[in-house]
C-alpha positions in Angstrom: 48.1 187.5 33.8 45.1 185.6 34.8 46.9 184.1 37.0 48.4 186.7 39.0 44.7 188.4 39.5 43.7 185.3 40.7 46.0 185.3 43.5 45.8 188.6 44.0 42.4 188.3 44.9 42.8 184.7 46.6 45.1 186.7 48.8 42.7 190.0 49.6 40.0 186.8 50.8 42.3 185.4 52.8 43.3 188.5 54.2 40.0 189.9 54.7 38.5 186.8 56.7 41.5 186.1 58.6 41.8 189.6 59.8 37.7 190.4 60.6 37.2 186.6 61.7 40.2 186.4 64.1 37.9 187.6 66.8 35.6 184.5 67.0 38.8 182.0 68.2 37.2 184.2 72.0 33.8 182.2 71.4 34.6 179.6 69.6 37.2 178.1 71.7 35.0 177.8 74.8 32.1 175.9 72.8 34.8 173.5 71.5 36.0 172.9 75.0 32.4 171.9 76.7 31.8 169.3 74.2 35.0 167.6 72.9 32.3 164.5 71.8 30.3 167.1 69.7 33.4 169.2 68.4 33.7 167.5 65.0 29.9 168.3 64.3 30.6 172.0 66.0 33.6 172.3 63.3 31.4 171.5 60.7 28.8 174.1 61.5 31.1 176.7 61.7 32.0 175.9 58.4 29.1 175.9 56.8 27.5 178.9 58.5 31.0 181.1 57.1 30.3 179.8 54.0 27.5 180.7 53.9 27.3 183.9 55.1 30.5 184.8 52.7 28.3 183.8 49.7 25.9 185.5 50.8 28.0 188.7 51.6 29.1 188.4 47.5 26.0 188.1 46.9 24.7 191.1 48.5 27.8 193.1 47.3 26.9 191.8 43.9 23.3 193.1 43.7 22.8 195.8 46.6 26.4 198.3 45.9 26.1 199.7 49.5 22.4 200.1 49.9 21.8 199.7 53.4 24.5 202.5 54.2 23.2 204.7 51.5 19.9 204.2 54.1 21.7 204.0 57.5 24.3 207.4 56.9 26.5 208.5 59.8 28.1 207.2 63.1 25.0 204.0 63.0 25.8 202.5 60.1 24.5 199.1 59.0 28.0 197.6 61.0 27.1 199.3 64.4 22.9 197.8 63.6 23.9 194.7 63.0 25.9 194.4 66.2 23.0 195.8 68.3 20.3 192.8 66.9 22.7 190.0 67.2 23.2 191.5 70.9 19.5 191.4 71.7 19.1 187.6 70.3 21.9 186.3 72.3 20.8 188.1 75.1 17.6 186.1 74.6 19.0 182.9 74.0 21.3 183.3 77.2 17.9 184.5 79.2 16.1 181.3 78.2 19.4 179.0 79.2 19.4 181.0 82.7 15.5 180.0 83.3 16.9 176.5 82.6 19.7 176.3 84.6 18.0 178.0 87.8 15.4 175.6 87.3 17.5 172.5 87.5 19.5 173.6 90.2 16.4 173.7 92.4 15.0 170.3 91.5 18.8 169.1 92.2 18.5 171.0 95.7 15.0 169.1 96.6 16.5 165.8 95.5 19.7 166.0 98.2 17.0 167.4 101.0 15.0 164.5 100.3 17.6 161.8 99.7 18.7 163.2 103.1 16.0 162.7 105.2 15.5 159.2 107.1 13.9 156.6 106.1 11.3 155.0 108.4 10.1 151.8 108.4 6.2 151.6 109.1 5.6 147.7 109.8 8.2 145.3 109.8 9.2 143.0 106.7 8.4 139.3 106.5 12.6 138.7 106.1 13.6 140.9 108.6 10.9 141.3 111.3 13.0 143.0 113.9 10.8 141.5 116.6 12.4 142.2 120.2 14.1 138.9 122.2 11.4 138.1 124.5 12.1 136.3 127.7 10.4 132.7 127.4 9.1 133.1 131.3 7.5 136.3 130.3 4.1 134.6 130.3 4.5 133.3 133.8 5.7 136.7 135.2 2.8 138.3 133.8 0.3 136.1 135.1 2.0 136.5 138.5 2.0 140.0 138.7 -1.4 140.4 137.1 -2.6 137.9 140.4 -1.4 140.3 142.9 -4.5 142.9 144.2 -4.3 146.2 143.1 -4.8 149.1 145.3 -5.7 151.1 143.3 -8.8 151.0 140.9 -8.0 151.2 137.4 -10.2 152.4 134.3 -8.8 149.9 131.7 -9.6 146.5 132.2 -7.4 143.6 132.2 -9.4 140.7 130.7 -6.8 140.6 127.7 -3.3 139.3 128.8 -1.7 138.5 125.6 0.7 135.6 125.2 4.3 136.4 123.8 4.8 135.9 119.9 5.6 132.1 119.2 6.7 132.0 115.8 7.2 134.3 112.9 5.5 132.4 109.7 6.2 134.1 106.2 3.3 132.1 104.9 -0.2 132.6 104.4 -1.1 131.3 107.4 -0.1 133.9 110.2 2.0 136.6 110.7 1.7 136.5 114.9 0.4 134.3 116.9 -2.2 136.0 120.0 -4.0 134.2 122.3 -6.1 136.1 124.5 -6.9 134.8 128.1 -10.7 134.1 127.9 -12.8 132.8 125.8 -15.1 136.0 125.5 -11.8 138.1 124.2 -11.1 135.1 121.2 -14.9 136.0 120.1 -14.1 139.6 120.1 -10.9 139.5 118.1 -10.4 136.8 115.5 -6.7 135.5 115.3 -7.7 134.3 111.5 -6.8 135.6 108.2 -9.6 136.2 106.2 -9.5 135.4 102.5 -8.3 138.0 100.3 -6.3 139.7 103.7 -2.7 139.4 103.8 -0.4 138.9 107.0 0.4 142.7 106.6 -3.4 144.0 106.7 -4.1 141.5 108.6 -1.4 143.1 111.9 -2.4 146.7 111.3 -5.9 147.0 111.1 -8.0 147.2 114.3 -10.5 144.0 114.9 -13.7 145.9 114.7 -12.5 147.6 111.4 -15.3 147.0 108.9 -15.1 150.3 106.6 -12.4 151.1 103.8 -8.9 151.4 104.4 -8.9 155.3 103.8 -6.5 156.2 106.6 -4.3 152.9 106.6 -0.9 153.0 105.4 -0.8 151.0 102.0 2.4 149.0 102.7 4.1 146.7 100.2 6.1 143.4 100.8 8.8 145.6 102.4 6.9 147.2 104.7 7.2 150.5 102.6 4.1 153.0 102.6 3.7 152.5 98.9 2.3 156.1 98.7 5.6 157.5 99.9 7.6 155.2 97.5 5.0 156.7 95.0 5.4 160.2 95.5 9.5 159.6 95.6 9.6 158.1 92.3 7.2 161.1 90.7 9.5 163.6 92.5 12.5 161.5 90.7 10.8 161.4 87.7 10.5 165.3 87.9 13.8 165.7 88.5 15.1 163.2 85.5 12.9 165.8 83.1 14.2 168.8 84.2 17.7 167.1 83.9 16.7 165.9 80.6 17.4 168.4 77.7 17.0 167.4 74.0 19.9 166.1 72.1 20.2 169.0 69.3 20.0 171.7 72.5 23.7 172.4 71.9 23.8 172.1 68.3 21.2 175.6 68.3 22.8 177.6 71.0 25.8 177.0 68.6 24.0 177.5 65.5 22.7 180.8 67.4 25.9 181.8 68.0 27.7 181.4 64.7 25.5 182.9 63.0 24.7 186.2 65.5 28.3 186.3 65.8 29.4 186.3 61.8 26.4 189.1 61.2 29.5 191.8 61.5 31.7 189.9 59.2 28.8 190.3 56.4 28.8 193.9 56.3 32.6 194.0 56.1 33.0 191.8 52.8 29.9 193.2 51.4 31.9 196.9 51.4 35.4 195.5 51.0 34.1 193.2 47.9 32.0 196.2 46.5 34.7 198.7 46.6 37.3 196.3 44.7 38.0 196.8 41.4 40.7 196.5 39.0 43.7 193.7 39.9 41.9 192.9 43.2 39.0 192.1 42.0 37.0 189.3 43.5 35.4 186.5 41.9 33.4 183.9 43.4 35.8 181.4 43.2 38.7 182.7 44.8 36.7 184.3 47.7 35.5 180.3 48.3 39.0 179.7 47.9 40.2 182.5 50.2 37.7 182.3 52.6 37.6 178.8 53.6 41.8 178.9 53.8 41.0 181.6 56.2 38.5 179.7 57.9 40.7 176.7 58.5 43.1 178.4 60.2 40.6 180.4 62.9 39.1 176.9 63.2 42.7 175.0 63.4 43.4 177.8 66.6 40.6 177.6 68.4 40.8 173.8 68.5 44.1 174.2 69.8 43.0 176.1 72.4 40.0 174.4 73.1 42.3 171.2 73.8 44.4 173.5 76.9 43.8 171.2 80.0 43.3 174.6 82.4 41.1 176.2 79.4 38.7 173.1 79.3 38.4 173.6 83.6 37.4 176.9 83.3 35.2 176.7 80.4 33.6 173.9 82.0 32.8 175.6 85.3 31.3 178.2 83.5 27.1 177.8 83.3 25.9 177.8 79.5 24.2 181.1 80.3 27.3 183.2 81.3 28.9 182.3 78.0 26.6 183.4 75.6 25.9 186.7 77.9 29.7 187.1 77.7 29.4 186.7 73.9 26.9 189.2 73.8 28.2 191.9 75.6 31.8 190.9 73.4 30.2 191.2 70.1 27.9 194.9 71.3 30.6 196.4 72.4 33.4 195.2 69.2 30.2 196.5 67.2 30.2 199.9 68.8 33.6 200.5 68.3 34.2 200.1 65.5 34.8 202.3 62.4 
């Protein structure tokens, strides 16, 4: 006789998770499709949070004997409450995600308009100077053409007539080699490094320069304005953070959901589990018993639908946000409804 209660009851748990739990194979499915590397630890919360909650449903049927709708009479009942506050947090949670996701998608725009614009090269490099082919007998043809009488005055004067580059030395030496055409230009413009000056500094700043380097581009070995590489790598490093998102982000939005999402569940085995008496009624073993069956075959479905190749594109395309509105609006409106 034992016996035959205990099934009896084994069966009404089974029965009575299977059929108000069938629902949750809509969201659970598309959590176990955007992380198939996290679905063995997304099993195992779902596990534990029905557990729970059906403890705590015997629990509450235990003690309470239908308090809260001895409170809450009429069409809103404690079902139809429920329902409305696990609304309003998902609600929340999908707001938050939304600010998130809007938020990286505008640091992802700023990196492509930046990778795309062109890169410009401000002096050139000691490995590849790029210095144009000049013709050998350009010093000659200068100081030819600069022989011939002018008729016209000019304002600039022509005491410097520069000499062609010779060499291109990557030591500390020289960088370019000038020699100006009179003696009273070489005393004007020393073609000498100074110590502590490198070939770089040397070639772009002006020969009477004697002040600080304020509005001179700081240029590394490459010939890079280091400021620009600077701002570039804050602007990536800017980017990488908003990419970045903690490792247990997941893990809540699902622990969110479960929970939020079971709420409904609670109310239903508190009044099914209070009203039982007689043959059908329910110990705490056999509700474990028949609840966790139960739970293993919403879990066993899902999975299998989580693991459709077309399912796992869609879900996947979705943004984290539009789920758990989706979820929201699913469980406010199954809430309403019934009863």
């Amino acid at each position: 006789m034992v016996v035959d209660l205990s099934l009896h009851a084994i069966s009404f748990c089974f029965l009575l998770k299977l059929t108000t739990s069938l629902d949750d194979v809509i969201w659970l499915s598309p959590f176990l499709a955007r992380a198939p590397l996290e679905r063995t630890s997304f099993q195992a919360i779902y596990i534990s949070v029905c557990l729970s909650v059906t403890i705590a449903a015997f629990a509450a049927a235990t003690l309470t004997k239908h308090v809260m709708d001895s409170y809450l009479s009429g069409w809103f009942d404690a079902e139809r409450l429920l329902s409305v506050l696990a609304f309003v947090g998902l609600s929340i949670l999908a707001f938050r995600d939304y600010k998130e996701w809007r938020e990286e998608r505008e640091a992802e725009n700023n990196l492509i308009l930046e990778s795309n614009l062109p890169e410009i090269e401000l002096c050139p490099s000691a490995s590849n100077p790029q210095l144009p082919d000049l013709d050998p007998d350009s010093e000659i043809k200068s100081k030819s053409k600069s022989s011939k009488p002018s008729s016209a005055p000019t304002s600039v004067s022509s005491a410097y007539d520069f000499a062609p580059i010779a060499t291109v030395q990557t030591s500390s030496s020289s960088l370019f080699s000038i020699s100006p055409s009179s003696s009273s230009v070489s005393s004007n413009q020393p073609d000498t490094v100074s110590d502590g000056e490198d070939e770089f500094t040397h070639y772009r700043r002006p020969a009477n320069h004697t002040g600080p380097d304020n509005n001179i581009a700081d240029l590394n070995d490459n010939g890079v304005d280091n400021n620009v590489n600077n701002e570039h790598n804050s602007t990536s490093a800017v980017v990488n953070n908003n990419h970045h998102t903690p490792e247990t982000r997941p893990f809540v939005n699902f622990l969110f959901v479960v929970i939020l999402g079971t709420l409904d569940d609670m109310i239903v085995f508190v009044s099914c589990i209070s009203g039982t008496s007689g043959a059908t009624e329910i110990t705490f073993p056999s509700l474990l018993i028949g609840a966790g069956a139960a739970i293993a075959v919403i879990l066993s479905f899902s999975t299998f639908i989580a693991q459709v190749p077309w399912f796992q594109r869609v879900v996947e395309k979705l943004p984290m946000w539009c789920l758990l509105m989706a979820i929201a609006l699913y469980v406010l409106v199954l809430g309403l409804v019934k009863g």
